[in-house]
C-alpha positions as CSV (number, residue, x, y, z in Angstrom):
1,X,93.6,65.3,70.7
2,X,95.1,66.5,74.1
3,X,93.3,67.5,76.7
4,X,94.3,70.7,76.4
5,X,94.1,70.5,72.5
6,X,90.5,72.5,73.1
7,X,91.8,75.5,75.0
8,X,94.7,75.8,73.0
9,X,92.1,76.7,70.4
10,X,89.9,78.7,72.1
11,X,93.0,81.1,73.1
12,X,94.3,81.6,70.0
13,X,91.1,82.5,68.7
14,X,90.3,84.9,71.9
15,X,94.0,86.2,70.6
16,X,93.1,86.4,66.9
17,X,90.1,88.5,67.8
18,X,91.4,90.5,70.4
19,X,94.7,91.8,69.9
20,X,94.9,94.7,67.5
21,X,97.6,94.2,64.4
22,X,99.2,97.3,65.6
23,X,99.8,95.0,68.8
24,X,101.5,92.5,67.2
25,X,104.7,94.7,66.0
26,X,108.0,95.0,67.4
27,X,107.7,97.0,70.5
28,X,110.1,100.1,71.0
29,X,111.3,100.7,74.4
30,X,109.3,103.9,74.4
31,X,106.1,102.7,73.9
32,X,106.4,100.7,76.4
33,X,103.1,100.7,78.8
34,X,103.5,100.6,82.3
35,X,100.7,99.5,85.0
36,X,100.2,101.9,87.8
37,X,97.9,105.1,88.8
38,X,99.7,106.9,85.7
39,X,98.6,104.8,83.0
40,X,100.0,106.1,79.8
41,X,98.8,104.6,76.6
42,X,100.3,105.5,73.1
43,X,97.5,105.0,70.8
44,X,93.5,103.6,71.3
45,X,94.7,100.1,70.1
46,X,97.1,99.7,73.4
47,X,94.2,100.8,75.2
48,X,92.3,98.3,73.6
49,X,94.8,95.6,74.5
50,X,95.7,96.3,78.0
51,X,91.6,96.5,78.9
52,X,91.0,93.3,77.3
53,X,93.8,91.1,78.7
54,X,93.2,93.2,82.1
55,X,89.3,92.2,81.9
56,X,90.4,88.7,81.0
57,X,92.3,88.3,84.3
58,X,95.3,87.3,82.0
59,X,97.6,90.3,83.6
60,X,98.0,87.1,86.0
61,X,97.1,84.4,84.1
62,X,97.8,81.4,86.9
63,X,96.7,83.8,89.8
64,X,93.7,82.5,91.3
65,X,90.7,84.4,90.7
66,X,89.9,85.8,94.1
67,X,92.9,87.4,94.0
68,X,92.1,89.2,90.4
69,X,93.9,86.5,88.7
70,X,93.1,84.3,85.4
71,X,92.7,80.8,87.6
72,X,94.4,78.8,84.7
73,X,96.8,75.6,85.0
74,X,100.7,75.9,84.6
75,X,100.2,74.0,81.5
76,X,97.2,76.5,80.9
77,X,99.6,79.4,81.6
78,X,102.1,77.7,79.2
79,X,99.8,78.1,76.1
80,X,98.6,81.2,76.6
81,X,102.3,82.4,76.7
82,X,103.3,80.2,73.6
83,X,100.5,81.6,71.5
84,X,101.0,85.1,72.3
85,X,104.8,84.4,71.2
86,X,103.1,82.4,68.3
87,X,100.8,86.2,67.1
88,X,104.2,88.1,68.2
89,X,101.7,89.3,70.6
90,X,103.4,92.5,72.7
91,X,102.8,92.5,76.7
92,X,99.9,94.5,77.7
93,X,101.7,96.1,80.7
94,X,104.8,95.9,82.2
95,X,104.9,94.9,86.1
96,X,107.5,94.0,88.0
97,X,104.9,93.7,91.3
98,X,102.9,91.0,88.9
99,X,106.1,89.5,88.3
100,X,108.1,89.3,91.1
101,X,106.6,90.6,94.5
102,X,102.8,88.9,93.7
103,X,104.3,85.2,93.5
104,X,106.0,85.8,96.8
105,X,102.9,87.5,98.8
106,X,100.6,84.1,97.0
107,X,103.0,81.9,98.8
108,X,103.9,83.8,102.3
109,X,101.4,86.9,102.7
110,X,98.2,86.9,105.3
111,X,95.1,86.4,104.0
112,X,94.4,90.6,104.8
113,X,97.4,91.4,102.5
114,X,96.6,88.9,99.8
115,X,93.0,90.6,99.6
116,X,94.5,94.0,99.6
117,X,97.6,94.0,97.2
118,X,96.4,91.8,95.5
119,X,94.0,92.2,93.2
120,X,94.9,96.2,92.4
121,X,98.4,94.6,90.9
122,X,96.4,92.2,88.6
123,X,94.3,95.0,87.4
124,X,97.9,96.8,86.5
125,X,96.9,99.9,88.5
126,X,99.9,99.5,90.7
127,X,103.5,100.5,90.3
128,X,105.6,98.7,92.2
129,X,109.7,99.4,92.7
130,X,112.0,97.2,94.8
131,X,113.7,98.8,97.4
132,X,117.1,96.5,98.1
133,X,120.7,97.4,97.5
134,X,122.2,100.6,99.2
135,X,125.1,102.7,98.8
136,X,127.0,100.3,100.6
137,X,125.5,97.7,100.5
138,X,125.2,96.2,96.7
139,X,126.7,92.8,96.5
140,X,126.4,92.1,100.0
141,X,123.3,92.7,100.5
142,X,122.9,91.1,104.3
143,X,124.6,94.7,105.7
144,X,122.2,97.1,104.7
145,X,121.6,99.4,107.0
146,X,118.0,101.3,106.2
147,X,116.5,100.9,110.0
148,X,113.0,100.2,110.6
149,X,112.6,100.9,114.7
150,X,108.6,99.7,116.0
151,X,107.1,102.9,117.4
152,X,103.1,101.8,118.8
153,X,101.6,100.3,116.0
154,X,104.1,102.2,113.0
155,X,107.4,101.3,111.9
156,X,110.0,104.4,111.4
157,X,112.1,104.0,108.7
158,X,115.3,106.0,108.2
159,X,118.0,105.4,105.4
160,X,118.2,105.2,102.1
161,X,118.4,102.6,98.9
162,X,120.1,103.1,95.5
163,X,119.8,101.9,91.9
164,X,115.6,101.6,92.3
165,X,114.5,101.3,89.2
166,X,111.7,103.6,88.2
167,X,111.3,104.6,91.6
168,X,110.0,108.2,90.8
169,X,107.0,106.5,88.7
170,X,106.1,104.4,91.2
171,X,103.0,103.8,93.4
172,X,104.8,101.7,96.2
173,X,107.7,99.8,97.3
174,X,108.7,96.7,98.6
175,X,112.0,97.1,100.6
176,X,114.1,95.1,103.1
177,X,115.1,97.0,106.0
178,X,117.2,96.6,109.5
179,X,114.4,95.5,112.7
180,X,117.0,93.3,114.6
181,X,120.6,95.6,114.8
182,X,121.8,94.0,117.6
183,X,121.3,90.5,115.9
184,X,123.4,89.3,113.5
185,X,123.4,90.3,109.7
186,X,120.8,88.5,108.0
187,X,118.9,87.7,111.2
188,X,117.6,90.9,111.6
189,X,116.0,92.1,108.4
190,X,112.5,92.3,107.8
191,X,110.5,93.0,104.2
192,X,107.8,95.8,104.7
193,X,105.8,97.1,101.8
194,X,105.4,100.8,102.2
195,X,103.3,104.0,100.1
196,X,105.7,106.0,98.1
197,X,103.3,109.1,98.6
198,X,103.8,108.7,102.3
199,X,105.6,111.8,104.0
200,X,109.4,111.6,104.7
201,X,110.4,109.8,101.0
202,X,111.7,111.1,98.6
203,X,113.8,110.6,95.0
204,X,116.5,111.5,93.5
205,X,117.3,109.6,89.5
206,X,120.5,108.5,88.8
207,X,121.4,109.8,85.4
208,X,123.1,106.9,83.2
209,X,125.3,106.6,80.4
210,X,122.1,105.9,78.1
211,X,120.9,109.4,78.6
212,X,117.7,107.6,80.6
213,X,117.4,108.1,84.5
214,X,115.4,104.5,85.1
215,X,117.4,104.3,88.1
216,X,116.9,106.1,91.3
217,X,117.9,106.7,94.8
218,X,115.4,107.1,97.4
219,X,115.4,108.7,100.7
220,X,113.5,108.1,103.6
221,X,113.2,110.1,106.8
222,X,111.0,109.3,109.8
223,X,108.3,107.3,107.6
224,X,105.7,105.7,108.9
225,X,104.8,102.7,108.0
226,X,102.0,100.6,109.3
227,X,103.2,97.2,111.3
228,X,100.1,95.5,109.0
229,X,102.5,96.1,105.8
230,X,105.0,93.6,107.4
231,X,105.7,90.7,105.2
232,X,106.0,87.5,106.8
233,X,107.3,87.2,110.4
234,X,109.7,90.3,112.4
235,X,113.7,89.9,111.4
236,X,112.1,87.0,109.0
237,X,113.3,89.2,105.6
238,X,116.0,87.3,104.7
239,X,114.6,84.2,103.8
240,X,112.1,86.0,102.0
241,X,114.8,88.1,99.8
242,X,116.3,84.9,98.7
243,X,112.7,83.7,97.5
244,X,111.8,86.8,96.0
245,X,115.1,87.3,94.0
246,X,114.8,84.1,92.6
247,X,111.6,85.8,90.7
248,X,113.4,88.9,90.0
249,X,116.2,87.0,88.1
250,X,113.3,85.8,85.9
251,X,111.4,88.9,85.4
252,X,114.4,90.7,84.7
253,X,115.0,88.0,81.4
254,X,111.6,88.8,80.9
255,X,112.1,92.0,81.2
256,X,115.0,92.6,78.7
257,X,113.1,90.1,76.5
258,X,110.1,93.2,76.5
259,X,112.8,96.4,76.3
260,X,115.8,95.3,74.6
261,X,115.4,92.9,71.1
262,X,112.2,92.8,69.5
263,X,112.8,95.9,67.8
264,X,115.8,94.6,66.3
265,X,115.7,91.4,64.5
266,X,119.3,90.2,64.0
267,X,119.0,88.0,61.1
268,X,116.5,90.7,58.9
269,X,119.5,93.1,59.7
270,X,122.2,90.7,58.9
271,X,120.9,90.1,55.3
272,X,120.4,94.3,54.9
273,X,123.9,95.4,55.6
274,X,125.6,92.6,55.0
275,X,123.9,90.2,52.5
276,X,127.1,88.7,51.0
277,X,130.4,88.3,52.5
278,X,133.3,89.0,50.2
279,X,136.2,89.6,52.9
280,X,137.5,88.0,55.9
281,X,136.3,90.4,58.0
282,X,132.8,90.2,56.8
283,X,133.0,85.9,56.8
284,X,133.8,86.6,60.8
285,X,131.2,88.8,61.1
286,X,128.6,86.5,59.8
287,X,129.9,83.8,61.7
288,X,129.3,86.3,64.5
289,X,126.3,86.7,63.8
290,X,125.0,83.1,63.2
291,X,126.5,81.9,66.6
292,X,124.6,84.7,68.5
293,X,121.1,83.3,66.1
294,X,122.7,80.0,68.3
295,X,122.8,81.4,71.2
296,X,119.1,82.8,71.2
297,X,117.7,79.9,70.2
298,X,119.6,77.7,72.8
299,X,118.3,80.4,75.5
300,X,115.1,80.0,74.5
301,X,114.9,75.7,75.1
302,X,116.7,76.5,78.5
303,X,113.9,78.6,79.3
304,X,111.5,76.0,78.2
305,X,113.2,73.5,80.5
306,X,113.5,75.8,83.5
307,X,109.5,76.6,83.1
308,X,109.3,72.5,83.2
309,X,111.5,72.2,86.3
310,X,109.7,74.9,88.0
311,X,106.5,72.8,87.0
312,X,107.7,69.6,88.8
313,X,108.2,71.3,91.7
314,X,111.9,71.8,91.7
315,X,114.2,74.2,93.0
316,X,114.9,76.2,89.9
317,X,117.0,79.3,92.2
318,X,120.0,78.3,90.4
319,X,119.0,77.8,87.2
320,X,117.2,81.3,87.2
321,X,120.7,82.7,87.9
322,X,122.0,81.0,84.7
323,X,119.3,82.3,83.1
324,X,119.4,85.8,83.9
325,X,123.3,85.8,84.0
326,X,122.8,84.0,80.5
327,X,120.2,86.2,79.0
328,X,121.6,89.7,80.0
329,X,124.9,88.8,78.9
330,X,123.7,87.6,75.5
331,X,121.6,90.6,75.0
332,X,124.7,93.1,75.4
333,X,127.0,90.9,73.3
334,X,124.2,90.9,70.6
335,X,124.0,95.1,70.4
336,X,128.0,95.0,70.5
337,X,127.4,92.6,67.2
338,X,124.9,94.8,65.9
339,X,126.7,98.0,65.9
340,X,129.6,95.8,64.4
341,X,127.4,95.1,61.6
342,X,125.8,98.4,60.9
343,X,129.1,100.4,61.4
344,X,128.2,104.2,61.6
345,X,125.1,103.9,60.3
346,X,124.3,102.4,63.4
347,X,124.7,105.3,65.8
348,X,122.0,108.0,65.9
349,X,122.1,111.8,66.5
350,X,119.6,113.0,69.1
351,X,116.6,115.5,67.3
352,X,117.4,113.6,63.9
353,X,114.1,111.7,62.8
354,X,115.6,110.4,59.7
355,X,117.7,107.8,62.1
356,X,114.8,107.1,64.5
357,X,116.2,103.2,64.4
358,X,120.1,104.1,64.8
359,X,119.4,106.6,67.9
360,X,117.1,103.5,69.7
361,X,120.0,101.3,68.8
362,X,122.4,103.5,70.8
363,X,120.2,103.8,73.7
364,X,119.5,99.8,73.7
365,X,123.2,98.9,72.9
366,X,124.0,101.9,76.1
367,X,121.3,100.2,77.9
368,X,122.2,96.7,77.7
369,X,125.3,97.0,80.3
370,X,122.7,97.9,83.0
371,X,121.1,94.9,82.0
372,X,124.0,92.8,83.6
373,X,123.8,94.8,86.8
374,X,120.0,95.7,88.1
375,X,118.4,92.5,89.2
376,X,121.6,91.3,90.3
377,X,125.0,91.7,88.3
378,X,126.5,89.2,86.6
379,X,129.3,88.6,89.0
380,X,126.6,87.7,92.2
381,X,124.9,85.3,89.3
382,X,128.2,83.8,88.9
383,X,128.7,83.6,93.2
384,X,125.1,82.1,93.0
385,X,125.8,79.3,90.5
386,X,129.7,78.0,92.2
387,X,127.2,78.0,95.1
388,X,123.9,76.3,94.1
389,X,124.8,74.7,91.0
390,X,128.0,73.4,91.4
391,X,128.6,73.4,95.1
392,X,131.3,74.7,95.5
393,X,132.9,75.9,98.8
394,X,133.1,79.8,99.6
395,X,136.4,81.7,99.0
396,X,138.9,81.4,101.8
């Protein structure tokens, strides 16, 4: 027996007990439960859940404890998640600060902000939203032009930033801004983390094709914010973006992984509406089909190796590129196969209950495009890879 044979055990036992049946079903996109100050919950047994993973310290599994965290190993961390898969376990919140702006403040935040931001985020009552890409400046990121001007011991920050996901839910923001203009582009950005209750910001959501407004724009005019929320060193932002985007490409496969497929299970759908093939049409579909089932399963052992990279101590930047360019990209290709499959019966009617499955299918086959742009589109994941996986030179 390993050594970790024993708590191996031990979790999937603390699971067994702990997680409520109704917790182990597909999960729709609208029952999704978000940590922040809003807290929704859609029945006692998701209470149940988030408390008890929350009380755990498993929010944050391989956080240390001082910082609200679970203390566990990577290999520790590498169970837990393998038995949760294992008991089809759902997430117990969804948090994209636990996910992709905690890892970065564990490796370059003071002691003071580690203490403060902390532990709130690994008790999920915390929103956070990422406050990047502007108007005009998407792709290239490095000419943003939100300013952040030092005024006593405040910050004033003008401008605005576009496509924030869930902005108008959230309790506060990470965001690059401009704190060097007369140095050159990526030398003077800085990455503050600011209160989205604070006077001068405002939202507006970006309506989308899916009939969901997830994305935002947000305004800010003459906010203060205090020179203590500044991450890392003044004009130092840059470096920092790069290290925090290589989490975001993760959390945002993790993040489709939550919102997108588990309520659609390819193969139990292939064998419903299609269980025989008796034309040519309907072998191609199958074969369809079976090469997407490929595909998935192939994503998955990537992950696995990534995870063990990332283990070793490797630079995993560019392989989290593949893998969120990889995933995204699957995950729209697989709703285009799916409303292949179903044919009409596959697109819903808003305010018809009878086709509760079909309408989620439209919004998740809708939705799945924005999964190849937020977090970074496909065609900066493809820049990113000719750069740090092949090496290859930049355009002429």
């Amino acid at each position: 027996m390993s050594d970790l044979e024993p708590f191996r055990l031990q979790t999937r036992q603390w699971l067994q007990d702990n997680c409520p049946p109704s917790m182990r079903t597909p999960m729709p996109e609208a029952e999704m439960v978000w940590g922040g100050s809003q807290l929704r919950f859609h029945s006692e047994d998701q209470r149940l859940w988030f408390t008890r993973m929350r009380d755990k310290g498993w929010f944050c599994p391989d956080w240390p404890r001082e910082y609200g965290g679970g203390g566990l190993s990577a290999e520790q961390t590498q169970i837990l998640e393998s038995e949760m898969r294992r008991l089809h376990c759902r997430p117990p919140q969804i948090n994209l600060g636990i996910w992709m702006l905690g890892p970065l403040l564990l490796e370059y935040g003071s002691e003071a902000q580690k203490r403060e931001l902390l532990p709130p985020m690994a008790r999920g009552e915390v929103r956070w939203c990422q406050g990047f890409s502007e108007p005009n400046a998407g792709s290239d990121l490095a000419s943003l032009r939100t300013s952040a001007r030092e005024e006593g011991e405040v910050f004033v920050v003008n401008g605005s930033k576009i496509w924030t996901s869930y902005a108008g839910d959230s309790d506060w923001m990470y965001a690059l801004v401009r704190t060097g203009p007369q140095q050159p582009k990526q030398a003077g950005i800085s990455l503050l983390v600011l209160d989205m209750r604070s006077p001068g910001v405002s939202v507006r959501p970006i309506d989308l094709i899916s009939g969901k407004s997830s994305f935002c724009q947000v305004f800010f005019d003459d906010v203060k914010v205090p020179k203590a929320q500044l991450i890392g060193t003044l004009n130092g932002g840059w470096g920092l973006a790069k290290a925090l985007l290589q989490h975001e490409r993760r959390a945002m496969s993790r993040f489709s992984e939550s919102a997108l497929p588990t309520h659609f299970d390819l193969a139990e759908l292939l064998n419903q509406y299609l269980p025989t093939a008796s034309t040519v049409a309907d072998v191609v579909l199958r074969q369809r089909a079976v090469a997407c089932l490929m595909d998935e399963h192939a994503y998955g052992l990537s992950n696995r190796r990534l995870a063990e990279a990332a283990k070793a101590g490797q630079d995993v930047g560019g392989l989290m590129a593949i893998s969120k360019l990889v995933h995204t990209e699957q995950e729209r290709d697989k709703f285009e196969l799916l409303l292949d499959l179903m044919g009409h019966q596959g697109l819903g009617a808003g305010g018809d209950v009878h086709h509760e499955r079909e309408l989620a299918l439209t919004h998740a086959w809708l939705g799945s495009f924005t999964q190849t742009i937020a977090g970074g589109s496909s065609e900066v994941q493809l820049n990113v890879i000719a750069k740090r996986v092949l090496g290859l030179p930049d355009a002429k």
